[in-house]
ChimeraX commands (.cxc) that place a marker at each C-alpha (Angstrom):
marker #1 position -35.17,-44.10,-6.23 radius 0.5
marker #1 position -36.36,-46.47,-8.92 radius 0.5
marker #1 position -37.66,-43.85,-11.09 radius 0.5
marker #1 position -34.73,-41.47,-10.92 radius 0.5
marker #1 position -32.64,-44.35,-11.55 radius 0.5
marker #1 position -34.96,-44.98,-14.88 radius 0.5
marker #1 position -34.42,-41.02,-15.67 radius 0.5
marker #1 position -30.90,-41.27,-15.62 radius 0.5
marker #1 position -30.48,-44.06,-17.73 radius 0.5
marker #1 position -32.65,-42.88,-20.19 radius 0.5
marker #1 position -30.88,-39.34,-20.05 radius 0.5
marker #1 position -27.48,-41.20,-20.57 radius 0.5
marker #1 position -29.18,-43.47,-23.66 radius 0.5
marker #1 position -29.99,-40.25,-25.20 radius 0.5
marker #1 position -26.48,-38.44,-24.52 radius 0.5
marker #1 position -24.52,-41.79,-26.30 radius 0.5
marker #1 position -27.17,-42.06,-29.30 radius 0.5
marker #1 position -26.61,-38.56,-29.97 radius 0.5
marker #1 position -23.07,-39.13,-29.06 radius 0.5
marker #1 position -22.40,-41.95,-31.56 radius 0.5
marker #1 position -24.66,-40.07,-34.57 radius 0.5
marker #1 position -22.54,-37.26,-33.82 radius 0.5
marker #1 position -19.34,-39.70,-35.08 radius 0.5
marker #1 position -21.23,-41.07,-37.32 radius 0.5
marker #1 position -21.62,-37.89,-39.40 radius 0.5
marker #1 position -18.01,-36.91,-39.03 radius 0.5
marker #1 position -16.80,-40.14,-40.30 radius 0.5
marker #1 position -19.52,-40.13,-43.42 radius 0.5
marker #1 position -17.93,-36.76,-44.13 radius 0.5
marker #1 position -14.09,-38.15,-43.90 radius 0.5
marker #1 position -15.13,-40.87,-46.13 radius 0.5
marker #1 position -16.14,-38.25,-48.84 radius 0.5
marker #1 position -12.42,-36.82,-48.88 radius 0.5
marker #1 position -11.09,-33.09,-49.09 radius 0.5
marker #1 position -10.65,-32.71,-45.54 radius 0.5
marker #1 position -8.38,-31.33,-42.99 radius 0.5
marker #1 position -7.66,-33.42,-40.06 radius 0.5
marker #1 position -6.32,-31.35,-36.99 radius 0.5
marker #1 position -5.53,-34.43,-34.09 radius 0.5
marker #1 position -3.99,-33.21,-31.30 radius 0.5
marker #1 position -1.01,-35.86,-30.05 radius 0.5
marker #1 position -2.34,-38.49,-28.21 radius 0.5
marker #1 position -2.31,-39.03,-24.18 radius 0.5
marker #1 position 1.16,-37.89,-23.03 radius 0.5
marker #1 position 0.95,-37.38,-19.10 radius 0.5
marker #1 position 2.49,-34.00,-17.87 radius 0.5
marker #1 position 2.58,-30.02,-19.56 radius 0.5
marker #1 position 4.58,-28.70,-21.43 radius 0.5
marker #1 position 8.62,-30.06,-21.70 radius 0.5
marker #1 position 11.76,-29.86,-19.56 radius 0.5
marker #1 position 13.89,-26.87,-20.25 radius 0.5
marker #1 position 16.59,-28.96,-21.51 radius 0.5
marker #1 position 14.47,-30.48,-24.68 radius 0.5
marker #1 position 16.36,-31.14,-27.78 radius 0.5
marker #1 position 13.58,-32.05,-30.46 radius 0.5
marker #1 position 16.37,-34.56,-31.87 radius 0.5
marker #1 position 16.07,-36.56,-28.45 radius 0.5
marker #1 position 12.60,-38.18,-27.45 radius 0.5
marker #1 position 14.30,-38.52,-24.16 radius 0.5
marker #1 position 14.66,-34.70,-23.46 radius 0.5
marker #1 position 10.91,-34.80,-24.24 radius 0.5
marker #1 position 6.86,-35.44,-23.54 radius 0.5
marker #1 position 6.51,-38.60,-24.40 radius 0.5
marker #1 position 3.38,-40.61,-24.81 radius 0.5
marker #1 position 2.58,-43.09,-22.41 radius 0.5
marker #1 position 1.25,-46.74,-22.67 radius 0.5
marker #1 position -2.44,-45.71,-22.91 radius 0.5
marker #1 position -1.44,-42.58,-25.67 radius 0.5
marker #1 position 0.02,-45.61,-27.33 radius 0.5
marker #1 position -2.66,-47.50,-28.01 radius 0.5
marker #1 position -5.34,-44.50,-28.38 radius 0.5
marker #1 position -2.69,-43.48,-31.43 radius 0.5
marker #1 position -3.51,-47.48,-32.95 radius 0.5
marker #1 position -7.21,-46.88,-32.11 radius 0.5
marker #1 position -7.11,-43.61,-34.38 radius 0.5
marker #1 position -5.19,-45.63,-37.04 radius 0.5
marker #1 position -8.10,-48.11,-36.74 radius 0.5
marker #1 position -10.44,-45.91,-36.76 radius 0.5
marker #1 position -9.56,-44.24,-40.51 radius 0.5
marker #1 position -8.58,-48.33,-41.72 radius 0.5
marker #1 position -12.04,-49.27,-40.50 radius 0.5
marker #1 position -14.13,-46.73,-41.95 radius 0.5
marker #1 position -11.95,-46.42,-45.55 radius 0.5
marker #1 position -11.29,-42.93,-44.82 radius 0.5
marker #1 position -8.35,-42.29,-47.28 radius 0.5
marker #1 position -6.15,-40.23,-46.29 radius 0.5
marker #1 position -3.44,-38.12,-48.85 radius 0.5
marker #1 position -0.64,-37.12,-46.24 radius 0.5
marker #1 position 0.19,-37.02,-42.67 radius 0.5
marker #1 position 2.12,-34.48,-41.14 radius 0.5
marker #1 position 3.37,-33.97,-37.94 radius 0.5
marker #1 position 4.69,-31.94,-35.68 radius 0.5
marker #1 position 8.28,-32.15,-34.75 radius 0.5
marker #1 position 7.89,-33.02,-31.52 radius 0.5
marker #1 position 8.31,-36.99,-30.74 radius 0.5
marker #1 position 4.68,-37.07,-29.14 radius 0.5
marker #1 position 3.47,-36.31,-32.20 radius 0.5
marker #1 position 5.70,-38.10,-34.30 radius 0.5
marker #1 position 4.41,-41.38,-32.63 radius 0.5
marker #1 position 0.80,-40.49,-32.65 radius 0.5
marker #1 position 1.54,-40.30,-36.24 radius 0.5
marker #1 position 3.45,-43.68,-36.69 radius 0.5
marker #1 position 1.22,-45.55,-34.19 radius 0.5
marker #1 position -1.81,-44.37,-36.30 radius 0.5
marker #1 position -0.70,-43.99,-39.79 radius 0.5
marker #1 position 2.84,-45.51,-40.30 radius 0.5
marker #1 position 4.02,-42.87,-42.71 radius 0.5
marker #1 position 3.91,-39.44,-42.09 radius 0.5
marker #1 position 6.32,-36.07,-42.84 radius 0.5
marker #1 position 7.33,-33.43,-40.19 radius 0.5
marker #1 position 6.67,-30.35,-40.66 radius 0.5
marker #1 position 7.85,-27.00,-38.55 radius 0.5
marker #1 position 4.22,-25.16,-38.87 radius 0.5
marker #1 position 2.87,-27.57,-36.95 radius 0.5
marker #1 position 5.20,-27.27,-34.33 radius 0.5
marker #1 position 4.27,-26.45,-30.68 radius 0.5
marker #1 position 4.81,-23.01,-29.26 radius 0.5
marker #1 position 3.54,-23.75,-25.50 radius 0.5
marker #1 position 6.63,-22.79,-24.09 radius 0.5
marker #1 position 8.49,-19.24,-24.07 radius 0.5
marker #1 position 11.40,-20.66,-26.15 radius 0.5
marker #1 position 8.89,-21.36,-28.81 radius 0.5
marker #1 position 6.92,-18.73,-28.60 radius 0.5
marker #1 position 8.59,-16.65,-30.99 radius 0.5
marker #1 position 8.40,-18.55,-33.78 radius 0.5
marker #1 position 4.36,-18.84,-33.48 radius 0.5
marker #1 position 3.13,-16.50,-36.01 radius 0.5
marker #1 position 5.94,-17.60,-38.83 radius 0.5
marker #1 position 4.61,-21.29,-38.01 radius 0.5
marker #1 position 0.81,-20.39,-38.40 radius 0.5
marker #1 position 1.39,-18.37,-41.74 radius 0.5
marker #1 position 3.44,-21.48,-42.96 radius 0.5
marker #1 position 0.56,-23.70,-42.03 radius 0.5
marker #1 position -2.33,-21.50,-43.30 radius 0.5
marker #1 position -0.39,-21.07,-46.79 radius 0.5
marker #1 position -0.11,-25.06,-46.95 radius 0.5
marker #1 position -3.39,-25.67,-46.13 radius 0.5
marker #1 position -4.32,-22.95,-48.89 radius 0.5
marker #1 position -2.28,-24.84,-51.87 radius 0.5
marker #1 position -3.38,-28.26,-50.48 radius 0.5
marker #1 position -5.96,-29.54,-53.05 radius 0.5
marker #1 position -6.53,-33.57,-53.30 radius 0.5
marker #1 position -9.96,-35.53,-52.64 radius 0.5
marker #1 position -8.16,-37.53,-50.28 radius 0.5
marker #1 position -7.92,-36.24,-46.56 radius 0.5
marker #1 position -4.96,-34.35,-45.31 radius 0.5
marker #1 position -3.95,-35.29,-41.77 radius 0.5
marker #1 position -2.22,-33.11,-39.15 radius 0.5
marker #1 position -1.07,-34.32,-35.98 radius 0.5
marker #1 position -0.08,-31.24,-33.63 radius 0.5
marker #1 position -1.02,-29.62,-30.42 radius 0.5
marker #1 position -3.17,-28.49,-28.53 radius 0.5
marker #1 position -2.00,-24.66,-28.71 radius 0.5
marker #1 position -1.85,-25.28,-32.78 radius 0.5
marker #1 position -5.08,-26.08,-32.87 radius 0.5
marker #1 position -6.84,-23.83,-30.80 radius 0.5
marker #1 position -4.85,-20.92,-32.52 radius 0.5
marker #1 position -5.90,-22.07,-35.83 radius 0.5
marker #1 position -9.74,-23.29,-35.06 radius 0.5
marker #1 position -10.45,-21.52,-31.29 radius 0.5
marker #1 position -10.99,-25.05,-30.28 radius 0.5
marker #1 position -9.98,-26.80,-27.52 radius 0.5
marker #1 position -8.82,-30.22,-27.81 radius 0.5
marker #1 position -8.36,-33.30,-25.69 radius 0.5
marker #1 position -5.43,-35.91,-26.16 radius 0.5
marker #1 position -5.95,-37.58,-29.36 radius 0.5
marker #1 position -9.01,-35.61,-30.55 radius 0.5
marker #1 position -9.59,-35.41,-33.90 radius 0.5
marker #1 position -11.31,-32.22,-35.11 radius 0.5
marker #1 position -12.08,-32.02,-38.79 radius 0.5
marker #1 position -12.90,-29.28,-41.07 radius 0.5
marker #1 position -13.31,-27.87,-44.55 radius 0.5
marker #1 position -10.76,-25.59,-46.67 radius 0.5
marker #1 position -12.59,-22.87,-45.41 radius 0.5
marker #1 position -12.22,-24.06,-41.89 radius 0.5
marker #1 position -15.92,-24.82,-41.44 radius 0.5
marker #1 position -15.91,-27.22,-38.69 radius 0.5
marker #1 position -17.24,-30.60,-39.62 radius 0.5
marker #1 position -16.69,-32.00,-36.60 radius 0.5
marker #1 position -14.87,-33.93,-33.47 radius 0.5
marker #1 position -14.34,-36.98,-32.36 radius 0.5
marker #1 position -12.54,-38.02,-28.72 radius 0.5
marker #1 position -11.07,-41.08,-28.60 radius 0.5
marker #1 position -10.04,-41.16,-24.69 radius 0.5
marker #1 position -12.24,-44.02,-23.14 radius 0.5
marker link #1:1,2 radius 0.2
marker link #1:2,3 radius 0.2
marker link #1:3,4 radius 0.2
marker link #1:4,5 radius 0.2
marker link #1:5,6 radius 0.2
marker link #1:6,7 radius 0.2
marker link #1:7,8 radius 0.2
marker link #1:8,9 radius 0.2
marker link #1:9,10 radius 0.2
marker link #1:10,11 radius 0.2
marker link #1:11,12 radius 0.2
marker link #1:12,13 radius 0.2
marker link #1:13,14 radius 0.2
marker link #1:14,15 radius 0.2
marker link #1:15,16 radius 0.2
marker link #1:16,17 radius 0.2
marker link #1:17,18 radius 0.2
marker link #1:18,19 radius 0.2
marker link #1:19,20 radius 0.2
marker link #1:20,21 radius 0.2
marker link #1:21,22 radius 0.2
marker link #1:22,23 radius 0.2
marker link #1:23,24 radius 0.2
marker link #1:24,25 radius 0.2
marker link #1:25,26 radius 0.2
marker link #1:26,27 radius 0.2
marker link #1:27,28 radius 0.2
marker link #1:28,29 radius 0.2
marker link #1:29,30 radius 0.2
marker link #1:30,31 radius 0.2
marker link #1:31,32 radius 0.2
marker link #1:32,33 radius 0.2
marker link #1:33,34 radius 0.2
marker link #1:34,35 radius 0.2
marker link #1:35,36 radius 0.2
marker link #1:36,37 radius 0.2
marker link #1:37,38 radius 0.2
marker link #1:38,39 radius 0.2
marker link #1:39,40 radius 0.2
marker link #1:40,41 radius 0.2
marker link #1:41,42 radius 0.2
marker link #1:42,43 radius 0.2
marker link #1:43,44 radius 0.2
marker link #1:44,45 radius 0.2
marker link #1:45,46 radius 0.2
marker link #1:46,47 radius 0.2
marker link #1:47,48 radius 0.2
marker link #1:48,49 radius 0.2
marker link #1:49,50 radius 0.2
marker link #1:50,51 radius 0.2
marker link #1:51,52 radius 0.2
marker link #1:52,53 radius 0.2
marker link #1:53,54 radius 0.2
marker link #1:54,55 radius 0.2
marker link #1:55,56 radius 0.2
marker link #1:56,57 radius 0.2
marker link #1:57,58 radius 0.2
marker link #1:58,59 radius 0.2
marker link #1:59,60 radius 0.2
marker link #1:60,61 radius 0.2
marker link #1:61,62 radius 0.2
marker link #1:62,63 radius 0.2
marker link #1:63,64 radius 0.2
marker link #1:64,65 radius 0.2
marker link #1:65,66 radius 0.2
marker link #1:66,67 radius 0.2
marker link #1:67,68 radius 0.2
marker link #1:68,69 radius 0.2
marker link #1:69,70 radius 0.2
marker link #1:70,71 radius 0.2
marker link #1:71,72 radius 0.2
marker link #1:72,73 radius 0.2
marker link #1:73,74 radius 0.2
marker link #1:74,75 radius 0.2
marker link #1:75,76 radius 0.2
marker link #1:76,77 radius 0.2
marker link #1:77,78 radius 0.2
marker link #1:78,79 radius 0.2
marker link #1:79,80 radius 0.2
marker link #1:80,81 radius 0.2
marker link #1:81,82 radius 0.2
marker link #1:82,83 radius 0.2
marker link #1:83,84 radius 0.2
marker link #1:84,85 radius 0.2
marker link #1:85,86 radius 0.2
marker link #1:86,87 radius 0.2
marker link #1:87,88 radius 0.2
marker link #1:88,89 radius 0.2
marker link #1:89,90 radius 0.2
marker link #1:90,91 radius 0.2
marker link #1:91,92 radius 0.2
marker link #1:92,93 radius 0.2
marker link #1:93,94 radius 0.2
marker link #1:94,95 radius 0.2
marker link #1:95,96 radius 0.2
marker link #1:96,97 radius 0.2
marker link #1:97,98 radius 0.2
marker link #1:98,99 radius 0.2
marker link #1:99,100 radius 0.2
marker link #1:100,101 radius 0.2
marker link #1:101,102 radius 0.2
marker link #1:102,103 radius 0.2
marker link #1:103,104 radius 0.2
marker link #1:104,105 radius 0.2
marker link #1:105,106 radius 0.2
marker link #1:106,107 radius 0.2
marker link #1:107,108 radius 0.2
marker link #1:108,109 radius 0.2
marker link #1:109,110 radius 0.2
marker link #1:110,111 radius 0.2
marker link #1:111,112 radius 0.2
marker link #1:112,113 radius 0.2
marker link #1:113,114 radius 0.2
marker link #1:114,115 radius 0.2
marker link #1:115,116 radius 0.2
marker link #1:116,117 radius 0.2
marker link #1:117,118 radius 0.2
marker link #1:118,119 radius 0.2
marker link #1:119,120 radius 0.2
marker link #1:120,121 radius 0.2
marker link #1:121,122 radius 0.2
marker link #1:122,123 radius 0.2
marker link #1:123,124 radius 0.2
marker link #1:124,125 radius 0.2
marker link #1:125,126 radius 0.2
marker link #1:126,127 radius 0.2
marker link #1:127,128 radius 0.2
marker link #1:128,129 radius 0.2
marker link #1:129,130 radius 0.2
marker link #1:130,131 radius 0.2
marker link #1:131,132 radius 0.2
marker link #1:132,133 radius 0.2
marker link #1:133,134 radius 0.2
marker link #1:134,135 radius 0.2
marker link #1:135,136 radius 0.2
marker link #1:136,137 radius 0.2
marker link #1:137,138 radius 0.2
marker link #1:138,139 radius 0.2
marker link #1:139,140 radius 0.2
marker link #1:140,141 radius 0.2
marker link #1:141,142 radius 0.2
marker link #1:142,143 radius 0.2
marker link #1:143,144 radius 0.2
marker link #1:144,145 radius 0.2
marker link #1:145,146 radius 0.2
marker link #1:146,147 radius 0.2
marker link #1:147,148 radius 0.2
marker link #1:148,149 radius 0.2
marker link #1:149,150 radius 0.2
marker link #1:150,151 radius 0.2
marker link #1:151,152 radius 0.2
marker link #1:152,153 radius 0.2
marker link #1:153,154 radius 0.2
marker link #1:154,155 radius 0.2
marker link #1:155,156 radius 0.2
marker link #1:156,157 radius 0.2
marker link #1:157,158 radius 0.2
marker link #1:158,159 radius 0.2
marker link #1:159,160 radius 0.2
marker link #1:160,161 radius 0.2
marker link #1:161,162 radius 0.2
marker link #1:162,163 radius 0.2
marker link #1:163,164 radius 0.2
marker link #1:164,165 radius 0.2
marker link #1:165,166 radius 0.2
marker link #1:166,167 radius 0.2
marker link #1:167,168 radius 0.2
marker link #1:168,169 radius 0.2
marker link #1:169,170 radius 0.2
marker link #1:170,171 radius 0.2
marker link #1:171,172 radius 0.2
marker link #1:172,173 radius 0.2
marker link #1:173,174 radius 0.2
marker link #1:174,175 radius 0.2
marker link #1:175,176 radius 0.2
marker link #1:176,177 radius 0.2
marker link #1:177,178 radius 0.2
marker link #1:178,179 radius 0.2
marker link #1:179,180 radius 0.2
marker link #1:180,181 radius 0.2
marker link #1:181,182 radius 0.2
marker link #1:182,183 radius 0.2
marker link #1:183,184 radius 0.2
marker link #1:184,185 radius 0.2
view
């Protein structure tokens, strides 16, 4: 029992070296500027929205929750902490995503391409969003970073990547991936 106890603490040693390099990396290649920064709306308990939403009213929405709060400030410390400059941050229209964006940032824009499409209601407007988003990220030219708070159904169209709450994912202008970073606990 001793030594498989050993083993396994050694195994998990390994996992959060790797783990924390992994970081590491992503953040040395934030610092360096130019990038896109897909981060999917922090914890908001639930899926999808009530029929009656009205992106106008938070209350007809997702909303985040005390935890998605403060993993929202954690990603805001996380850029302040690390100098990671950032050019613009844009969010989604829906509130969940606005207050990632204000919790992390402060100042951010909306805009409709990064708008969720989850539901059937939205649905239809999915390929005019992506276009729109694909031609911004085109003209988009700064060595500063270019944030994008959205979710997860934006992101995995535009990357084929699945995301947690509050991942960030980061890539190139030719949609390289960089990297991830989770920033549950």
């Amino acid at each position: 029992m001793k030594y498989i106890n050993f083993i396994l603490l050694f195994l998990l040693s390994i996992f959060n070296s790797n783990y924390s390099q992994a970081n590491d990396l992503v953040i040395s290649e934030l610092q360096k500027g130019g990038k896109i920064v897909f981060i999917r709306h922090s914890l908001a308990p639930g899926n999808g929205d009530p029929n009656n939403i009205d992106l106008t009213k938070c209350d007809t929405q997702r909303n985040l929750n005390q935890e998605g709060i403060e993993q929202s400030k954690k990603i805001g410390i996380l850029f302040s902490n690390n100098n990671i400059q950032i050019d613009k941050v844009l969010s989604s229209e829906w509130c969940r995503c606005k207050d990632t964006a204000r919790f992390a940032f402060n100042n951010y824009e909306t805009f409709k391409g990064l708008n969720s499409f989850y539901q059937e209601k939205f649905y239809k407007y999915k390929d005019e969003q992506i276009k729109s988003l694909k031609k911004y990220i085109s003209n988009w030219n700064s060595d500063k970073n270019l944030v994008l708070v959205t979710h997860f159904v934006v992101i995995s169209e535009m990357l084929n990547f699945g995301t947690s709450s509050g991942e960030i994912v980061v890539i190139d202008k030719d949609y390289k991936f960089i990297g991830n970073i989770e920033t549950l606990n």
